[in-house]
C-alpha positions in Angstrom: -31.8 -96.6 38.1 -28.2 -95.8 37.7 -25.7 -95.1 40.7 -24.4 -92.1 41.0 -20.7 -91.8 41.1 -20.4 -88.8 43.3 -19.7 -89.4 47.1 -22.1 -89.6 50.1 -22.3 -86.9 52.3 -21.8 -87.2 55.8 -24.6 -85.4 57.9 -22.0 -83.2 59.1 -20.9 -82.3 55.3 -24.5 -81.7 54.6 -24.5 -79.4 57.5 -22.1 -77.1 56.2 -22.9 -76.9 52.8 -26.2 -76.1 54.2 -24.9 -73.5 56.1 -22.8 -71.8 53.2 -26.0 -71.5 51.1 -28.3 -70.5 54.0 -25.3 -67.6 54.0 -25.5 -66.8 50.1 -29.2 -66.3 50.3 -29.1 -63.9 53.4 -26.7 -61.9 51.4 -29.2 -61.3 49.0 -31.3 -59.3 51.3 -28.5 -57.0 51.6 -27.3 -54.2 49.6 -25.6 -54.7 45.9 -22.3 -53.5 47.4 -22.2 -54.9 51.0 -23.6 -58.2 49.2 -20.8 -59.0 47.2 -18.4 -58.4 50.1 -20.2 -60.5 52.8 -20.2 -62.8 49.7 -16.6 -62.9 49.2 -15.8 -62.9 53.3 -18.1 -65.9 53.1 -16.8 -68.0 50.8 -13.0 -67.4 52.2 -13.7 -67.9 55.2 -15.3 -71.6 53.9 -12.1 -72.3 51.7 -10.1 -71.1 55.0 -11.7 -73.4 57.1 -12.2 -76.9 54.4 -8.2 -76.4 54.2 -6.9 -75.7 57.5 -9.4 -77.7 59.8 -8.8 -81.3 59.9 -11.8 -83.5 58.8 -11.6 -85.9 61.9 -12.3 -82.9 64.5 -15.8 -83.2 64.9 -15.9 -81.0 67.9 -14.0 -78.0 66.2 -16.3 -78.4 63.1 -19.5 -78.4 65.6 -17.9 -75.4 66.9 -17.7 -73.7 63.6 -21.0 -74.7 63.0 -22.3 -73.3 65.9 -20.6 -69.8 65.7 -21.9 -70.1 62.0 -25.7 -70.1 62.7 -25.0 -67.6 64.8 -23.0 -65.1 62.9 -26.2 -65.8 60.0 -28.6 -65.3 62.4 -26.9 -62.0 63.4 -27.0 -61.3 59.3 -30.2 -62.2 58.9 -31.5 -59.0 60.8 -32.6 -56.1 59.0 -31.1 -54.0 61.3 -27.5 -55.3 60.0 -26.1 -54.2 57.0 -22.8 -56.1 56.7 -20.8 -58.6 57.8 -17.0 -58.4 59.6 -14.4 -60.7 59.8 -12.6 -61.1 62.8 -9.7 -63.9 62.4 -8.6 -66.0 65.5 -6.2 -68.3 65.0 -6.4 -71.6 66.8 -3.6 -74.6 67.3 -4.5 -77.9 66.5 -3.0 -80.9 66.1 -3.4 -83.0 62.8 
């Protein structure tokens, strides 16, 4: 059997990308319209985050992840029909 010569994900990775795709399906569900926007909001909010958050700040990431599953829970219910995005902007140090 070969190796693969892609990268191991951490548990924490897998956790994400998890998330992301949990968020893609839910927007499925939705309508043609609002699903390509919650799309959109989705992904941006993703690059947003894998370029301003610093990969070594476990406890922000768990954070995000948190307010994630949240947020997709909240999107998950058929009484919502879209998503909003509400930017806060937080200082860290790198």
């Amino acid at each position: 059997m070969a190796a693969s010569s892609k990268p191991r994900l951490s548990g924490m990775q897998k956790q994400v990308l998890a998330l992301y795709r949990e968020f893609l399906r839910a927007a499925r569900s939705k309508a043609p319209e609002e699903r390509t926007r919650i799309e959109s909001l989705v992904s941006s909010e993703f690059h947003r985050n894998s370029s301003q958050v610093d990969r070594k700040n476990f406890l922000y990431i768990e954070y995000l992840l948190r307010r994630g599953k949240k947020q997709l829970d909240q999107l998950k219910s058929p009484d919502t029909v879209g998503l909003s995005s509400l930017n806060i902007e937080v200082s860290q140090t790198k």
